[in-house]
Each structure stands twice: as structure tokens, then as C-alpha cells.
C-alpha positions as YAML, in Angstrom:
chain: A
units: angstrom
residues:
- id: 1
  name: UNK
  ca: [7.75, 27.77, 0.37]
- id: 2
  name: UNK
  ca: [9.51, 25.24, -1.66]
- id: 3
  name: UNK
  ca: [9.49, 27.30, -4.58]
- id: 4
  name: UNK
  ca: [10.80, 30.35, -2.81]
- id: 5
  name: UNK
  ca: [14.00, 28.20, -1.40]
- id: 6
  name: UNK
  ca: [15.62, 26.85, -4.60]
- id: 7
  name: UNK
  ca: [18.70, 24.73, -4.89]
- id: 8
  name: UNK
  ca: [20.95, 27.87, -5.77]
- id: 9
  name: UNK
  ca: [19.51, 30.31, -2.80]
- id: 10
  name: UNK
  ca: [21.31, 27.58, -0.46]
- id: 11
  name: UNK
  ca: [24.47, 28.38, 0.36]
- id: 12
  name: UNK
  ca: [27.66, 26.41, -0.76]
- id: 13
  name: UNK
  ca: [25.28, 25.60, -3.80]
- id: 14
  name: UNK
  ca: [26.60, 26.45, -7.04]
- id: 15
  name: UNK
  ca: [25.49, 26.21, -11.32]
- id: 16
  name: UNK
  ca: [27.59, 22.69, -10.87]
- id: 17
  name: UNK
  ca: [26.24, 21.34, -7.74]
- id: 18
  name: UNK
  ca: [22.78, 22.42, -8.83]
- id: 19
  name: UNK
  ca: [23.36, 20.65, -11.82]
- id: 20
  name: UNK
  ca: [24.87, 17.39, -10.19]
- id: 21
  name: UNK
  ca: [21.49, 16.98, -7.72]
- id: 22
  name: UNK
  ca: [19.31, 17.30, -10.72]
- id: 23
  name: UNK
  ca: [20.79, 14.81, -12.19]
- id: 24
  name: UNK
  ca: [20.11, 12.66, -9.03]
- id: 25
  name: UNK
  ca: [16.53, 13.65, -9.27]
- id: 26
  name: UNK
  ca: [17.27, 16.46, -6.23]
- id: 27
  name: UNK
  ca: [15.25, 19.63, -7.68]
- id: 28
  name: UNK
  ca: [14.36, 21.09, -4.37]
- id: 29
  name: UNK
  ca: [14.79, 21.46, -0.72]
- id: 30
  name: UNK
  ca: [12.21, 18.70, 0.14]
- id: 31
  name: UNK
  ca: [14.13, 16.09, -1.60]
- id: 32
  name: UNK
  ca: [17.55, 17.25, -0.21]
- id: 33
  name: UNK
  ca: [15.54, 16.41, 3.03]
- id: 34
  name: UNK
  ca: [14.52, 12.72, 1.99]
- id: 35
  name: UNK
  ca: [17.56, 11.86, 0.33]
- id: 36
  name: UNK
  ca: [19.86, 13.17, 3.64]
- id: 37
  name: UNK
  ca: [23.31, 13.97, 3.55]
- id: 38
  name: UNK
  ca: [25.40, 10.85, 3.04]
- id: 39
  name: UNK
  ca: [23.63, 10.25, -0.29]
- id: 40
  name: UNK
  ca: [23.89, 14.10, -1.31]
- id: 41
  name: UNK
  ca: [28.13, 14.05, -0.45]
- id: 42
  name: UNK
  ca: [27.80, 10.80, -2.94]
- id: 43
  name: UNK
  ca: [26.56, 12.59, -5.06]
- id: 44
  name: UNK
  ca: [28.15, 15.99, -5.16]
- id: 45
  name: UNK
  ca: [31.71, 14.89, -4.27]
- id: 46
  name: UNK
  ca: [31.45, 16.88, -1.06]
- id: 47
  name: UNK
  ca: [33.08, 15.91, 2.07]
- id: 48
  name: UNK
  ca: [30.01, 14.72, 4.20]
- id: 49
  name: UNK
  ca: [30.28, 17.14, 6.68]
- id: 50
  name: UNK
  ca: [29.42, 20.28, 4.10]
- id: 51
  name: UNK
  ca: [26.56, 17.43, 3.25]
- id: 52
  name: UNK
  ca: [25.30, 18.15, 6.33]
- id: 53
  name: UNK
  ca: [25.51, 21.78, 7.05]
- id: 54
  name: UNK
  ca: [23.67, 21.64, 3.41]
- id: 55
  name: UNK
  ca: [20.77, 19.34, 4.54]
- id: 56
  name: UNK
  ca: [20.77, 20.97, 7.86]
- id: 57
  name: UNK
  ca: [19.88, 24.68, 6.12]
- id: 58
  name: UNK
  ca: [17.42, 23.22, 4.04]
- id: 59
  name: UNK
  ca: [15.47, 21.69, 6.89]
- id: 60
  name: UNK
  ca: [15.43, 24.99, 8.53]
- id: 61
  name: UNK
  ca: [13.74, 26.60, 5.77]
- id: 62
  name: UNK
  ca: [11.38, 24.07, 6.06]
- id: 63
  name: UNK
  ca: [10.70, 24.58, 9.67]
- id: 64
  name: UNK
  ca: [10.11, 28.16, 9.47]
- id: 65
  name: UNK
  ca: [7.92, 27.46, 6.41]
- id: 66
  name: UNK
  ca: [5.74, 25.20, 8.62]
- id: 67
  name: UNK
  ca: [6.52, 22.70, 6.51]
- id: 68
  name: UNK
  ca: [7.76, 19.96, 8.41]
- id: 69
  name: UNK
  ca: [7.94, 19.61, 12.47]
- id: 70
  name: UNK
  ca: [10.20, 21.88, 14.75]
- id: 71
  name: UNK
  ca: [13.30, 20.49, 16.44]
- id: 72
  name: UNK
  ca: [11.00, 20.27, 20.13]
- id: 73
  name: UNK
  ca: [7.41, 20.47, 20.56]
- id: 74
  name: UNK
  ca: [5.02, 19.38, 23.52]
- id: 75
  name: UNK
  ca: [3.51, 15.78, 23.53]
- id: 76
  name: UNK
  ca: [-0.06, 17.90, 23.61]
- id: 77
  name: UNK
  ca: [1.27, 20.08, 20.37]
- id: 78
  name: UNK
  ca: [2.35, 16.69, 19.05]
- id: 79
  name: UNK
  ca: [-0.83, 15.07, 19.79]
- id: 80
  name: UNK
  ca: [-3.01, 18.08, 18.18]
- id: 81
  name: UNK
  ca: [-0.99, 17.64, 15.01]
- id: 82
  name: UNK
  ca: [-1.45, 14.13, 14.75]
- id: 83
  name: UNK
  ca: [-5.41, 14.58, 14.70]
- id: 84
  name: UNK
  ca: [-5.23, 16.52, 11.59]
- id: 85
  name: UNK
  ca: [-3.28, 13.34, 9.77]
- id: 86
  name: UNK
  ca: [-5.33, 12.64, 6.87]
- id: 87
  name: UNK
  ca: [-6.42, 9.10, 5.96]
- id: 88
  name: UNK
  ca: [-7.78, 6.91, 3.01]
- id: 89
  name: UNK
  ca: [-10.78, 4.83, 3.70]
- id: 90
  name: UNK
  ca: [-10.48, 1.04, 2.65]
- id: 91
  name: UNK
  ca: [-14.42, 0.84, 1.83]
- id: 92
  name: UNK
  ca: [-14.55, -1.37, 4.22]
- id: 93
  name: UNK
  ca: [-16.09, -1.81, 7.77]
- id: 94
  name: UNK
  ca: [-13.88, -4.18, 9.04]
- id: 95
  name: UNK
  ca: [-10.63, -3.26, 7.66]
- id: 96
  name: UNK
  ca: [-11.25, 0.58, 8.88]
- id: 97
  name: UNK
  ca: [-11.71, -0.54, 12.35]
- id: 98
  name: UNK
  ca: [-8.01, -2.20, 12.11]
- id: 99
  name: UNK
  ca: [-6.41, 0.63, 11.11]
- id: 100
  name: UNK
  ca: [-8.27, 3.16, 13.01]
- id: 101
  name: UNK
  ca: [-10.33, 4.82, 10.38]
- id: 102
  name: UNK
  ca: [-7.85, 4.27, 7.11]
- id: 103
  name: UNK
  ca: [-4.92, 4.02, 6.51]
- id: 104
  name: UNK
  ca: [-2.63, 7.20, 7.47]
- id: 105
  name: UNK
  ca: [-0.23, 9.38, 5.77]
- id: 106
  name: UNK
  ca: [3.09, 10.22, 6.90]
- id: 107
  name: UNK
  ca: [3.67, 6.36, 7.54]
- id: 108
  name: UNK
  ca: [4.22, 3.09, 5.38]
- id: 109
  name: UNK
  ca: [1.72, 0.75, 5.78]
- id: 110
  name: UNK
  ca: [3.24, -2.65, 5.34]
- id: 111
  name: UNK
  ca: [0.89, -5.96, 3.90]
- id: 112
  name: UNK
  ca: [2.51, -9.21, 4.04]
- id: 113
  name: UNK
  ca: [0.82, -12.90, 3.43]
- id: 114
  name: UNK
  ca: [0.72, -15.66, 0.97]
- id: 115
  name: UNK
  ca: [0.22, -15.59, -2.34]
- id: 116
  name: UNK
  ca: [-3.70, -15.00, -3.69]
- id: 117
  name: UNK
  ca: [-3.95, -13.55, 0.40]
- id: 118
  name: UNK
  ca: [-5.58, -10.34, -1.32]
- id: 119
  name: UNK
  ca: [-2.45, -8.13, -0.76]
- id: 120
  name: UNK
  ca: [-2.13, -6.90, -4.26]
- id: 121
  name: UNK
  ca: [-6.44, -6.62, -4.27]
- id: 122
  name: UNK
  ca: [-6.24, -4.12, -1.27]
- id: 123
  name: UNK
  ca: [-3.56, -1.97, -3.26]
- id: 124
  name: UNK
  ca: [-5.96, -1.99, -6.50]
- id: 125
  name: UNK
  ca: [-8.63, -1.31, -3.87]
- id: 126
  name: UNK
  ca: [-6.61, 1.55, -2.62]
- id: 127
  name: UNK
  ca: [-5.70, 2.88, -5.82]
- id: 128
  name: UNK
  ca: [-9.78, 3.72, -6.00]
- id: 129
  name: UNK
  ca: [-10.58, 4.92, -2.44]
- id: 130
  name: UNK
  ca: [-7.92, 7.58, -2.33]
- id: 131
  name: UNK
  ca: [-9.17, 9.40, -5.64]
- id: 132
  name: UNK
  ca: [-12.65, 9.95, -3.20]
- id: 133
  name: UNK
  ca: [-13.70, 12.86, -2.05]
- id: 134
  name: UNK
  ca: [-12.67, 13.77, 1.39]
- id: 135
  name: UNK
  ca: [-16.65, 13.75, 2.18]
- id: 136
  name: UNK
  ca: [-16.49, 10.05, 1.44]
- id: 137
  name: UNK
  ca: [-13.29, 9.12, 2.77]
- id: 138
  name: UNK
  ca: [-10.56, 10.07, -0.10]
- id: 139
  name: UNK
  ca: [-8.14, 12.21, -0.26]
- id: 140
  name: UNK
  ca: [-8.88, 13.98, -3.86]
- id: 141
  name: UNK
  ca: [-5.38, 12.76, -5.23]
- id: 142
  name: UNK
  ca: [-3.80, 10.64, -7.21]
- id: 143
  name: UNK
  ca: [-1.12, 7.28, -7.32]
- id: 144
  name: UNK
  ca: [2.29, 6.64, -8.19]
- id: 145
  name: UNK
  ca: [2.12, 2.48, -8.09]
- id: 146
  name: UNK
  ca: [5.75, 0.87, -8.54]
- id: 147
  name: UNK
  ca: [5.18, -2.51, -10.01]
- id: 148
  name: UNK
  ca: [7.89, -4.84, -9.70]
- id: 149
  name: UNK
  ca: [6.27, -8.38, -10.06]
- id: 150
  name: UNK
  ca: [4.01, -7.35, -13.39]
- id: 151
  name: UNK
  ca: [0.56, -7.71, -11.16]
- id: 152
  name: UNK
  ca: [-1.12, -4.15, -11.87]
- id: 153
  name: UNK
  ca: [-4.21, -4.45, -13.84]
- id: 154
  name: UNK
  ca: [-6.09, -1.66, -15.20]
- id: 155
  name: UNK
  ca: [-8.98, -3.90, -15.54]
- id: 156
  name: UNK
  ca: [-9.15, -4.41, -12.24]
- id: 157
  name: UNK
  ca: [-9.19, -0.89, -11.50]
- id: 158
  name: UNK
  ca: [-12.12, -0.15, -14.01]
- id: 159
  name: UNK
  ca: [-14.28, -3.04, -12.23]
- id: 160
  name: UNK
  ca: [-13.78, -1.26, -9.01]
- id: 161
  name: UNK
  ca: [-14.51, 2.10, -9.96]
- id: 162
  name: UNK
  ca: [-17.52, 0.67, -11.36]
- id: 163
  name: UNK
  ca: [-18.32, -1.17, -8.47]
- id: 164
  name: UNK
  ca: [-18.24, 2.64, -6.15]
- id: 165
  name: UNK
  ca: [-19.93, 4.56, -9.06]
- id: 166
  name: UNK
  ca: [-16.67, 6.47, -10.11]
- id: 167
  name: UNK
  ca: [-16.15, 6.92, -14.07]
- id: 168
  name: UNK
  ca: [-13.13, 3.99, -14.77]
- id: 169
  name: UNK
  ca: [-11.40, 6.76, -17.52]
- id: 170
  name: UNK
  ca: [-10.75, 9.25, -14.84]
- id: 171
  name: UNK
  ca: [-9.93, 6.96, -12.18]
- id: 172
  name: UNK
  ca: [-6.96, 5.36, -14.75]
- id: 173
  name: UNK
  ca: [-5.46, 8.52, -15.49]
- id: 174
  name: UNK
  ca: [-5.09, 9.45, -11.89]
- id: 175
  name: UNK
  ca: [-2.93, 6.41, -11.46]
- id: 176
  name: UNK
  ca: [0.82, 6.80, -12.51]
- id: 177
  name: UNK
  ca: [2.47, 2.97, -13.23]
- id: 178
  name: UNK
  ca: [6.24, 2.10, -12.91]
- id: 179
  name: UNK
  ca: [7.55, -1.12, -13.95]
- id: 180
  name: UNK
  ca: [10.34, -1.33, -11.87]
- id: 181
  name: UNK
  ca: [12.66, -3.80, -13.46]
- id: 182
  name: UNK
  ca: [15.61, -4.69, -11.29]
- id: 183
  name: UNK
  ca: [16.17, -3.41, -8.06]
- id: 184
  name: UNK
  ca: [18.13, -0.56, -8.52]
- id: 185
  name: UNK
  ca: [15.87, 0.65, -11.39]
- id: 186
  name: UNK
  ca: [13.65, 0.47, -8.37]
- id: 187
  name: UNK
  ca: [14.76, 2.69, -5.58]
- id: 188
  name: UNK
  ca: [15.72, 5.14, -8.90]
- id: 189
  name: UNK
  ca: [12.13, 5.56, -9.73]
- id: 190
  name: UNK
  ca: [11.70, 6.20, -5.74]
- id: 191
  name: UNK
  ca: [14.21, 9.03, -5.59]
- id: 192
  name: UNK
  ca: [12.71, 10.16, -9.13]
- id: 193
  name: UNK
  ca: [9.59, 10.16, -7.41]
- id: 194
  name: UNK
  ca: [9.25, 13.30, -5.92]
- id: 195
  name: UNK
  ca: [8.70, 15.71, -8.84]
- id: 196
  name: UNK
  ca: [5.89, 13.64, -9.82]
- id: 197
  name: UNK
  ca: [3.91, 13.81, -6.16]
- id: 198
  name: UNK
  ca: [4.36, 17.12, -6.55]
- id: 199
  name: UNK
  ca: [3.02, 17.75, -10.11]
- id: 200
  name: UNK
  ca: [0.48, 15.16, -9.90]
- id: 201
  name: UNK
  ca: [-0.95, 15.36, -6.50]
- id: 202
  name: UNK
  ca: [-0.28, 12.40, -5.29]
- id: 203
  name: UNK
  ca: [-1.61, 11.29, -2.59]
- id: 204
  name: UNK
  ca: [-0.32, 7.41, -2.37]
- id: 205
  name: UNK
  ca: [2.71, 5.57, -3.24]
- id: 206
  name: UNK
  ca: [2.12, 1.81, -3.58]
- id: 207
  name: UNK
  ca: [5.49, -0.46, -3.87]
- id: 208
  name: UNK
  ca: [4.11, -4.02, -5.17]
- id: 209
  name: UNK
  ca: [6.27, -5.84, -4.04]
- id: 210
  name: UNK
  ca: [8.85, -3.73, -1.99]
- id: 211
  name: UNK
  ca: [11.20, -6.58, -1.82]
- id: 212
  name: UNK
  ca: [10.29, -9.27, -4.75]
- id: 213
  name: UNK
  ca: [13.38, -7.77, -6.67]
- id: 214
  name: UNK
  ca: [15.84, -7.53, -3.74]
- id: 215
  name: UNK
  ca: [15.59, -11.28, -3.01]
- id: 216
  name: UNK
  ca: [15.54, -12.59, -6.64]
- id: 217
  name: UNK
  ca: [18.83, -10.74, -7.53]
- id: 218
  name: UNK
  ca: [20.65, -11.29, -4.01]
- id: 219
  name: UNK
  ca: [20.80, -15.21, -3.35]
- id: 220
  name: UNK
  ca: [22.72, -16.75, -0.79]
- id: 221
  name: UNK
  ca: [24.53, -15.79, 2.57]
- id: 222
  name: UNK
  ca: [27.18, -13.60, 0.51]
- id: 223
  name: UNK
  ca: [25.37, -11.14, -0.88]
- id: 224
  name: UNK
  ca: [23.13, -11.31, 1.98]
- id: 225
  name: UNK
  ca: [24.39, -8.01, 3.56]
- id: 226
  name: UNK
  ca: [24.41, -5.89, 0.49]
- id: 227
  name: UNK
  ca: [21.13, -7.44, -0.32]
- id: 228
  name: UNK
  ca: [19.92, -5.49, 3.02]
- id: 229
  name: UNK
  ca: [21.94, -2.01, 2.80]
- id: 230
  name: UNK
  ca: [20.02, -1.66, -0.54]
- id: 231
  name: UNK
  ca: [16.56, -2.48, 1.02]
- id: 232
  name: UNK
  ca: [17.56, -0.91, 3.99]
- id: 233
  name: UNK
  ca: [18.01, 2.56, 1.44]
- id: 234
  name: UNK
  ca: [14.48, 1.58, -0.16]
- id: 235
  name: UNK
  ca: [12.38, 1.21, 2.42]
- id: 236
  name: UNK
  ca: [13.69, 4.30, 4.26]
- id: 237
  name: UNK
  ca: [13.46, 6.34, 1.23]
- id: 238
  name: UNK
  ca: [10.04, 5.14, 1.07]
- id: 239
  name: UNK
  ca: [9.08, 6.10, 4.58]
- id: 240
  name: UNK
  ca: [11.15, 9.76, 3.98]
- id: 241
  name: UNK
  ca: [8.71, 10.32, 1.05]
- id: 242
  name: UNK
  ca: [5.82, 9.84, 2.53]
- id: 243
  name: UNK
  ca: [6.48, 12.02, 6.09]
- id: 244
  name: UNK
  ca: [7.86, 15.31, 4.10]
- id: 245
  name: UNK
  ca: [5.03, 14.96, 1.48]
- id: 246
  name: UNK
  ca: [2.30, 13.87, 3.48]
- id: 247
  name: UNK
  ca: [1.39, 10.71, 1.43]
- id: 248
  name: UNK
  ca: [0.38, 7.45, 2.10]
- id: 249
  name: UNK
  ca: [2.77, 4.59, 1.35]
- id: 250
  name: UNK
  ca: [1.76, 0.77, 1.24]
- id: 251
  name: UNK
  ca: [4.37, -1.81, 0.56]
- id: 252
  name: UNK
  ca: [3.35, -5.51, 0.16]
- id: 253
  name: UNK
  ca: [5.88, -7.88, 1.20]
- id: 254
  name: UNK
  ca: [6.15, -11.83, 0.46]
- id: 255
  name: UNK
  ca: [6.67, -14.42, 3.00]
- id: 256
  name: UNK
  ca: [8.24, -18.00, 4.11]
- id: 257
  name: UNK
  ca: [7.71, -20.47, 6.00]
- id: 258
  name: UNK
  ca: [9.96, -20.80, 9.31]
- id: 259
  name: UNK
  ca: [10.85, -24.93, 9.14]
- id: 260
  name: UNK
  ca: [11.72, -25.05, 12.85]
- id: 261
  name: UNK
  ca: [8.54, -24.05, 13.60]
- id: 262
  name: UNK
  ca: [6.55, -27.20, 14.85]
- id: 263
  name: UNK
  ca: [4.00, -25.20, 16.62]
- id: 264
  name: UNK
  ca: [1.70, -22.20, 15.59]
- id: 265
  name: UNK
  ca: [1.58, -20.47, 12.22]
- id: 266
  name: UNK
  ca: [5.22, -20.72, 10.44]
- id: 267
  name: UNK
  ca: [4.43, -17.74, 8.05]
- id: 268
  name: UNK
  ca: [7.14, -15.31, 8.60]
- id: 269
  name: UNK
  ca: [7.38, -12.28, 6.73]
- id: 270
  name: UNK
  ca: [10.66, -11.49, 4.40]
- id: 271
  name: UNK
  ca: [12.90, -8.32, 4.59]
- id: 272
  name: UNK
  ca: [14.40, -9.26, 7.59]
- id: 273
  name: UNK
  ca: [14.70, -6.81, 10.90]
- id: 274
  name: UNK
  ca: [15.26, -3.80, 7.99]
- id: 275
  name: UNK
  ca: [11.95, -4.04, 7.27]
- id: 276
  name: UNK
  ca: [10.70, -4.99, 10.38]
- id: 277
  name: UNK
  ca: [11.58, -1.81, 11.97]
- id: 278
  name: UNK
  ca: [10.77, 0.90, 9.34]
- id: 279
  name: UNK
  ca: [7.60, -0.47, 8.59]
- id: 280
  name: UNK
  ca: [4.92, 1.98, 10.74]
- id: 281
  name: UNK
  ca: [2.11, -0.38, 10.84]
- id: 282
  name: UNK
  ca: [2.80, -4.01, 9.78]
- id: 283
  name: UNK
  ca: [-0.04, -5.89, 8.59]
- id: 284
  name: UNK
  ca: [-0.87, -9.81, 8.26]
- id: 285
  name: UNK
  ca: [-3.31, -10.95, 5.35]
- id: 286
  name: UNK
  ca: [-4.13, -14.92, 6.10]
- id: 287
  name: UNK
  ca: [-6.52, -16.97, 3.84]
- id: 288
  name: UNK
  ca: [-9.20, -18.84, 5.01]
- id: 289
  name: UNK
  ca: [-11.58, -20.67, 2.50]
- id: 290
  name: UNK
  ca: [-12.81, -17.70, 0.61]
- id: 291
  name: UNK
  ca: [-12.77, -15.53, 3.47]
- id: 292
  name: UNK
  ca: [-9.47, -13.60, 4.18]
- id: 293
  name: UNK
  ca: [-8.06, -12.70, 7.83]
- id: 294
  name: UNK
  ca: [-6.23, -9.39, 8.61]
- id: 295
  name: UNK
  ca: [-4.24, -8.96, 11.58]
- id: 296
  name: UNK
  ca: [-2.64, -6.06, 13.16]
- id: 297
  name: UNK
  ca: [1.14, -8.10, 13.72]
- id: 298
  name: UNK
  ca: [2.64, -4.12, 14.61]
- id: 299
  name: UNK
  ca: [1.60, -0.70, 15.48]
- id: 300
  name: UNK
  ca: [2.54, 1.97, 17.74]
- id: 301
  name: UNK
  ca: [-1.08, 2.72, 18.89]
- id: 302
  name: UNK
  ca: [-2.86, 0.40, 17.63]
- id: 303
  name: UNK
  ca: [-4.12, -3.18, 19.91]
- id: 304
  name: UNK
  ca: [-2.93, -6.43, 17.66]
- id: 305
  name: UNK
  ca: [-6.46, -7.36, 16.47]
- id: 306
  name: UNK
  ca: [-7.88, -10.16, 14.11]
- id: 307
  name: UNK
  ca: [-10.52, -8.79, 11.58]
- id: 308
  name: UNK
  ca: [-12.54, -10.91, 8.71]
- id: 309
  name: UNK
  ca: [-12.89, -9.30, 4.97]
- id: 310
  name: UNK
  ca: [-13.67, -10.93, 1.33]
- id: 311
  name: UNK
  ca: [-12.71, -9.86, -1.91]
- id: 312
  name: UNK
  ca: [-15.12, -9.04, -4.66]
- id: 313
  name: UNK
  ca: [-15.86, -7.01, -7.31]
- id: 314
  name: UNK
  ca: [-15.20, -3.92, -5.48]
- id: 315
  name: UNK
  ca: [-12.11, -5.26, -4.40]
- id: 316
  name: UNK
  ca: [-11.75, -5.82, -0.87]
- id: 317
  name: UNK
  ca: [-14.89, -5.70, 0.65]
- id: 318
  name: UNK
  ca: [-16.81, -6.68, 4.14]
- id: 319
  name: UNK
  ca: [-17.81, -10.31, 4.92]
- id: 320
  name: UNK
  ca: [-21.33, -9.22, 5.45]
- id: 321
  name: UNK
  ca: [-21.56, -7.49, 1.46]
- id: 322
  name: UNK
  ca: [-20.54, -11.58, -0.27]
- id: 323
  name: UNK
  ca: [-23.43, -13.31, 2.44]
- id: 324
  name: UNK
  ca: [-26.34, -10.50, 1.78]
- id: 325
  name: UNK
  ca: [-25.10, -10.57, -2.54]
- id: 326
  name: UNK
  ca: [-25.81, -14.71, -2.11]
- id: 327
  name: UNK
  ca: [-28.90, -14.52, -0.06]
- id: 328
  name: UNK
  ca: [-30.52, -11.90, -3.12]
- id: 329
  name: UNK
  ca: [-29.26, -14.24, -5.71]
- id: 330
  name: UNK
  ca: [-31.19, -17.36, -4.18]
- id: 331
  name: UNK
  ca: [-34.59, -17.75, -6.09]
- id: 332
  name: UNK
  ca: [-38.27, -18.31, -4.75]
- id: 333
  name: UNK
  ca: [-38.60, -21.49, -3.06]
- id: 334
  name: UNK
  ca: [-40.48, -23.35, -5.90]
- id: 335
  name: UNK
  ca: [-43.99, -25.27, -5.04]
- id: 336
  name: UNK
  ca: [-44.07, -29.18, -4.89]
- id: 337
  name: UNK
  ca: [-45.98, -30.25, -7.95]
- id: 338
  name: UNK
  ca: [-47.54, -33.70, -7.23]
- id: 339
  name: UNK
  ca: [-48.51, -35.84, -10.45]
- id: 340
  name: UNK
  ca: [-50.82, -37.86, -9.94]
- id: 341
  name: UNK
  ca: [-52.71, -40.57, -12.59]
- id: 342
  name: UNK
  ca: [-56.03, -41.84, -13.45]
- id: 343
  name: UNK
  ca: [-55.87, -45.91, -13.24]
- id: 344
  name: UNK
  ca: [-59.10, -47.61, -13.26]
- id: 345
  name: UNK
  ca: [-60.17, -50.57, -11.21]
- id: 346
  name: UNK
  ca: [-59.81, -52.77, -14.17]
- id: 347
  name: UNK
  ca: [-56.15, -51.89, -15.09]
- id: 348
  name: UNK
  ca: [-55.57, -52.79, -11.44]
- id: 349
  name: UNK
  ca: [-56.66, -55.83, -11.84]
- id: 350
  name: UNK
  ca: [-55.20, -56.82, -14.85]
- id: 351
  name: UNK
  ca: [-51.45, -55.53, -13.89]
- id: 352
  name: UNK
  ca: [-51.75, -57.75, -10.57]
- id: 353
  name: UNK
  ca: [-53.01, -60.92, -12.13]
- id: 354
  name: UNK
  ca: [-49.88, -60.50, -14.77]
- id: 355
  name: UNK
  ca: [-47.43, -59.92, -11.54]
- id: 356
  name: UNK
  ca: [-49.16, -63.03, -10.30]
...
């Protein structure tokens, strides 16, 4: 459908509008849907109005094509749909029962905690599961991971792979990297991005960290509020990605500590209410020893829930896997030898006459 709709077929499109939404990384009606119509009149030079009736054609297409959801439908129709919503196993038990089987498409999945919590573990982790086959709890397809703090490591992705019997070679070249240098190199390689889902399948987007970059380059009160209209336009760009394309999206998020707070846990995760309130499911990684908490902080379905993982060589994994691995490694209880020695009555003698 979206190759029967091009850019020119719409209406009010022309060579030189065509030409200008390119350039923007607009090649199609799906991304004239994420990228909306204030951002397209920026664009274009159009009056934001025309914008609109633009985007507003566009999603019509879309609707008749099945595409994406009608204007009304039932809460039963709704509720149908929503059973068909595909999602990525985490390999684990306990992690799976948080989320309700995976972790869903059409939403961002937001992990926040401390550092060496496991956040950027569970992406690697993630970056494996989806490439499984729908039989085992994948999705067949592949990653775009936007790296913004330098923490993706391919040999962390081979030692997984390993770890579920998957051949490390083809699970790397499923796994498209961006090094997202600044912030605005950042949300470009977002709206860049979706030429590439569509090429390569893919079936996750990973943003590691979503807002490492925004708070590095936007210190202090005065910049605070441009600081947030440019997360604010990440994070929904992010969430507009993965609804029209039907990917997952996972965006870890760092923390602080709250100094007020004299009572209770003073974690609080960064981003501010921006984040707060585009993030579908918000998700709290806590450590604990070598043991790592998860906690469901927000969800529209799902009960707020405490759950206990580990990480390991296959990444995240179950508490259970790290106490039955120990218990194989322990070794035969060995037997007691007892030495004993020959001493005869004379030498007995002798020693206690000379202690004498």
C-alpha cells in the first residue's frame, strides 16, 4: 500500500516538495504520518494548515489500506486487535511475567536505574531474543540500536547468541548500530530511521540512552525548556515509529537522586514529565547484591509488580539459572582421610621422661 501511495500521487505535492521531504528523510506516506504536520510545514515552507490537509490525506490512504487504525472502532474491535500485538520474549521467566509475555510492539518500553542496574544488558539481551523465531518467542527481524553513550558491544552480543545456540555472525549482521553523537545528530538518525525498518525488517529500535545527550548539552535552568521541546520531539518520534511500523522500542533512561527525600528510595528517573508521559510502560531496574530487581513503576494494564532476575552469560537471565549453574559447579564432598602413626611403647617412654 505504501508503495502504491507515493509522495507525488498526494495532492498539493509537487517535483520540489517531493524533493524537500526527501531531504528530511520523508520518502513515503508512513513517515509523513510520524513526522505530523508542524514538522512537514517546517520543512516545506507551507503554511501549516496545507500541512495538515497533506498529513490528513495520507492517513486516509492508510486507513483504507488497513494499515493503521480507523478514526472509531468498538472497545471489543479494539480489544481483538490488541490480541494479535506481537511481542519479544526476554528469555526469561521472571521478566516475561512483568511484562505480560514480552515486551510489545506499537509501544516504547522505558528502563530506568542506576548505573551497572543491567539496563544496557537487557537491550544486548533484546538485541538476541527478537532475531528468534516466532515458535520460540522472536519476531524473525532485525535492530536498529542508537548508541549515544558508546556502551554497545558486539562481544557481548556473540556471548549471548552463544549462550541460546544462535550462530554470533548472523545474529551481528541483523543488528544495525548508530553512534549518535550530539543530540540533534540523534533525533536525525530517528527521522532517518524509517527507510531502514523498512528495508531491513526491523523489528526493534533500542535508544541507549534516550536522554544521556539531552542533559549533557542542556545545563542549567535556561536552557532547561529547550532542553525538553527537543526531548519532547525525540521521544514522541520514537513512540510514532514504533505504532505505524509495528516495532518494538526500548529506551533506557538515567536517574538521580531526589535530596529532599528522607524517606523511601530517592531514585528518581530523568526526562522529566516529557518522558514520564510518553513512555507506554515505564520500568524500574534496582540492584541488589548480585541479584537485580525489576519493577513495573507504570503501565496501562499492567499491576505495579516487583520481580527478581540476574545477569549472566546469556544476558539477563532467571535467578533460579545462576543458583542451579553454582550447585553443578560444587565438587564431590571429599572423604576425611585420618593419618594415623606407628609409635612404640618405648618411644613413649622416652619422649615423656625428656618432657619430665
Amino acid at each position: 500500500m505504501t508503495e502504491e501511495i507515493t509522495l507525488e500521487s498526494l495532492a498539493g505535492v509537487g517535483p520540489v516538495t517531493t524533493r524537500k521531504l526527501n531531504d528530511a528523510g520523508i520518502h513515503n506516506i508512513m513517515d509523513l504520518i510520524v513526522r505530523g504536520p508542524v514538522e512537514v510545514a517546517e520543512l516545506t515552507s507551507m503554511d501549516i494548515e496545507t500541512a495538515g490537509k497533506l498529513v490528513e490525506k495520507a492517513r486516509r490512504g492508510l486507513v483504507e489500506g488497513g494499515l493503521i487504525q480507523k478514526d472509531f472502532v468498538s472497545a471489543n474491535e479494539l480489544y481483538k486487535k490488541r490480541q494479535t500485538i506481537d511481542k519479544i520474549t526476554t528469555g526469561t521467566d521472571a521478566l516475561d511475567t512483568l511484562f505480560g509475555g514480552g515486551v510489545e510492539t506499537q509501544a516504547l518500553t522505558e528502563v530506568y536505574g542506576e548505573f551497572g542496574c543491567g539496563k544496557t544488558q537487557f537491550c544486548h539481551t533484546m538485541c538476541v531474543q527478537v532475531q528468534k523465531s516466532k515458535e520460540d518467542g522472536g519476531l524473525e527481524g532485525g535492530v536498529l540500536y542508537i548508541d549515544s553513550e558508546n556502551t554497545f558491544r558486539p562481544e557481548r552480543i556473540v556471548s549471548i547468541a552463544q549462550a541460546n545456540g544462535m550462530d554470533p555472525e548472523k545474529a551481528l549482521d541483523n543488528i544495525i548500530v548508530a553512534r549518535a553523537y550530539n543530540s540533534s545528530h540523534q533525533i536525525l538518525i530517528l527521522e532517518e530511521a524509517g527507510t531502514l525498518i523498512r528495508e531491513h525488517n526491523i523489528k526493534l529500535v533500542v535508544s541507549d540512552s534516550a536522554v544521556g545527550l539531552f542533559r549533557s548539552e542542556y545545563l542549567g535552568r535556561g536552557t532547561l525548556a529547550t532542553r525538553q521541546q527537543k526531548l519532547n520531539k525525540f521521544v514522541h518520534l520514537l513512540v510514532r515509529l514504533a505504532e505505524t511500523y509495528n516495532v518494538a522500542a526500548i529506551a533506557t533512561n538515567q536517574v538521580m537522586h531526589s535530596p529532599d527525600q528522607f524517606f523511601g528510595d530517592p531514585t528518581r528517573p530523568v526526562g522529566g514529565n516529557v518522558v514520564a508521559h510518553t513512555s507506554t510502560y515505564r520500568i524500574y531496574f534496582k540492584k541488589s547484591g548480585k541479584k537485580r530487581i525489576a519493577r513495573m513503576v507504570d503501565s496501562p494494564h499492567h499491576p505495579e509488580m516487583d520481580v527478581v532476575f540476574a545477569l549472566g552469560e546469556a544476558g539477563v537471565i532467571d535467578l533460579e539459572d545462576t543458583t542451579k549453574k553454582k550447585t553443578s559447579k560444587k565438587s564431590e564432598p571429599k572423604e576425611e582421610v585420618i593419618e594415623t602413626f606407628d609409635i612404640s611403647e618405648e618411644q613413649l617412654d622416652s619422649e615423656s621422661t625428656d618432657l619430665k
